[in-house]
C-alpha positions as CSV (number, residue, x, y, z in Angstrom):
1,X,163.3,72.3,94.0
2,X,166.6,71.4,96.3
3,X,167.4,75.2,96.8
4,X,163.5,76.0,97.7
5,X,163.3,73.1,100.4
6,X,166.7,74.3,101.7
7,X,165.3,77.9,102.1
8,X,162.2,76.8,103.9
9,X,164.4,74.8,106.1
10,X,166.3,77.6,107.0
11,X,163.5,80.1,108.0
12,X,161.4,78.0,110.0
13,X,165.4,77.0,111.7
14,X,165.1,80.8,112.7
15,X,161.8,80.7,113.4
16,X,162.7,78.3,116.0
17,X,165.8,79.5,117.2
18,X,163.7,83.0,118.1
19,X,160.8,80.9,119.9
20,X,163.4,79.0,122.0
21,X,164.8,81.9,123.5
22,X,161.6,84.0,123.5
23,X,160.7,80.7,125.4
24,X,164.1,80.6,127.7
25,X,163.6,84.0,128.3
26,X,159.6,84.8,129.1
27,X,158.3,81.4,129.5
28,X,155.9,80.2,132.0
29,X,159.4,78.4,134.3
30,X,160.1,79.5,137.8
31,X,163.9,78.9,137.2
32,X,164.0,82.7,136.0
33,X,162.4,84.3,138.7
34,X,165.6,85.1,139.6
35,X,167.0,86.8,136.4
36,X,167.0,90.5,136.0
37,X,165.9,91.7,132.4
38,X,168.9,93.5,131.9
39,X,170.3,89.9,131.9
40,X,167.9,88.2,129.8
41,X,168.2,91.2,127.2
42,X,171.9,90.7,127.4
43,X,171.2,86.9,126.8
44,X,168.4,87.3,124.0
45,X,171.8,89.9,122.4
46,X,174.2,87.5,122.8
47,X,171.8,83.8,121.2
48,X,170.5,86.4,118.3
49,X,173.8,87.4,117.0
50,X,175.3,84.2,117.8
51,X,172.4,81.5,116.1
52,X,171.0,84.2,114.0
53,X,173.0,86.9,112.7
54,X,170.9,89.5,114.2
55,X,172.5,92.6,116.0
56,X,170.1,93.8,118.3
57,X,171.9,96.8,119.2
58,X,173.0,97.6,115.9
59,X,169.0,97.1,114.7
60,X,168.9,99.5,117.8
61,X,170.6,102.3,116.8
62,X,169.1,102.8,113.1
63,X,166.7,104.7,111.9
64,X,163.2,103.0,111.2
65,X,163.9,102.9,107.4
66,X,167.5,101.3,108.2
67,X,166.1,99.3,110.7
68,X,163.6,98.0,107.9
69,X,166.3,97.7,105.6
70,X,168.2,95.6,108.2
71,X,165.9,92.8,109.3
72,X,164.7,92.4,106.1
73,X,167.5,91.2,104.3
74,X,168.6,88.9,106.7
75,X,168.1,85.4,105.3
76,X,165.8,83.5,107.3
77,X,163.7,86.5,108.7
78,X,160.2,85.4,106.8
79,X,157.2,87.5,108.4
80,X,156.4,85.1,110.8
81,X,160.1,84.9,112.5
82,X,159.9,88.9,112.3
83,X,156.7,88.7,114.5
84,X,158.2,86.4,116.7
85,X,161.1,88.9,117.5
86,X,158.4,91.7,117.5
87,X,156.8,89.9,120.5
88,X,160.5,89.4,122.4
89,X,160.8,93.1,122.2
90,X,157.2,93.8,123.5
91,X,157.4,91.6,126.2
92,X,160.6,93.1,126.9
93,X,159.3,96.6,126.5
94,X,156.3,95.7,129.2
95,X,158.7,94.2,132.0
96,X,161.8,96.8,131.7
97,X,161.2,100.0,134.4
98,X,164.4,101.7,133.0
99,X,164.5,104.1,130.1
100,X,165.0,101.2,127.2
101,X,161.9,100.1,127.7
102,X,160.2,103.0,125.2
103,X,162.9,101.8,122.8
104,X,162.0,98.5,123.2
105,X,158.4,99.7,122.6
106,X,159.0,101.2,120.3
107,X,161.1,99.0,117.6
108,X,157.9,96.4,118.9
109,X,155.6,98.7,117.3
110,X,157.6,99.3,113.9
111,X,158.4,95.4,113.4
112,X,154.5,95.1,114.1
113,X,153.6,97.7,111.6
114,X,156.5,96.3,108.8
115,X,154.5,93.0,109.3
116,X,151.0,94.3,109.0
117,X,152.4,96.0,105.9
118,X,154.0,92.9,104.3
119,X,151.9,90.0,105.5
120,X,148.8,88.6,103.0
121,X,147.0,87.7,106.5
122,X,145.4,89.5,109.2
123,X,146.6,88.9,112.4
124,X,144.1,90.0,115.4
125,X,146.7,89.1,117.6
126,X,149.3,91.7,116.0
127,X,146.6,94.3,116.2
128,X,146.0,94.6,119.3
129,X,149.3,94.1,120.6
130,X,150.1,97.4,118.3
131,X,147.0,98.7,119.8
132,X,148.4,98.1,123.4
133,X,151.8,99.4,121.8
134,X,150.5,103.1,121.0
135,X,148.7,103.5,123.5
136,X,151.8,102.6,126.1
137,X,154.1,105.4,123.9
C-alpha cells in the first residue's frame, strides 16, 4: 500500500511540475511579454530535463513509435501529465513563426492521439484541439 501511495505521489509531482512551467511559460502574466519563444522553449528544455527527466529534443528527434516508446516509460508520465505536455507543445506550436513550429505540431498531435488511444475517458477538450491540430498540418 506504501509503494502505491508513493507512485501516485510521484505522478501527480509531475503533473505539477509540467503545469507550473506550462503556467511560467503561457500564462495569463504580462512579465513575459517580453520573452521570445525560442527562450521559453529553451526554458520549458532546460525545467523538463532538469525536474522531470524528459529530453525534449531527444523526444524530438525519434520516430513516432520511439517517441511513444520514450514518454511512456518515463515514471511519472500518467495520461493526464502526457496531455499536459501535449498542450505545452500545441501552444508552442501556435505561437512559433519559424520552421519548428510544424514539429511542434506535430509531436502535439501524436501525444494527443497516444492519449486518446490509452485514456478510459473522452476528453472533448483533446478532440478538438487534435481537430485544430490536423487541420493546421
Amino acid at each position: 500500500m506504501e509503494q502505491k501511495d508513493y507512485l501516485l505521489r510521484e505522478i501527480e509531482k509531475i503533473g505539477a511540475i509540467i503545469s507550473a512551467i506550462r503556467q511560467r511559460l503561457f500564462g495569463g502574466d504580462n512579465q513575459n511579454l517580453a520573452i521570445t519563444i525560442e527562450k521559453q522553449v529553451e526554458d520549458m528544455k532546460g525545467m523538463l530535463l532538469y525536474e522531470t527527466s524528459f529530453d525534449l529534443d531527444k523526444f524530438l528527434i525519434l520516430n513516432t513509435i520511439d517517441s511513444n516508446e520514450y514518454i511512456t516509460s518515463l515514471k511519472g508520465y500518467s495520461i493526464e501529465n502526457i496531455e499536459i505536455l501535449a498542450e505545452c507543445m500545441y501552444q508552442i506550436g501556435f505561437s512559433d513563426t519559424s520552421s519548428n513550429s510544424k514539429i511542434y505540431m506535430e509531436r502535439a498531435l501524436q501525444l494527443y492521439e497516444l492519449c486518446s488511444l490509452e485514456s478510459k475517458t473522452y476528453s472533448l477538450q483533446r478532440e478538438s484541439n487534435i481537430a485544430a491540430l490536423k487541420d493546421a498540418l
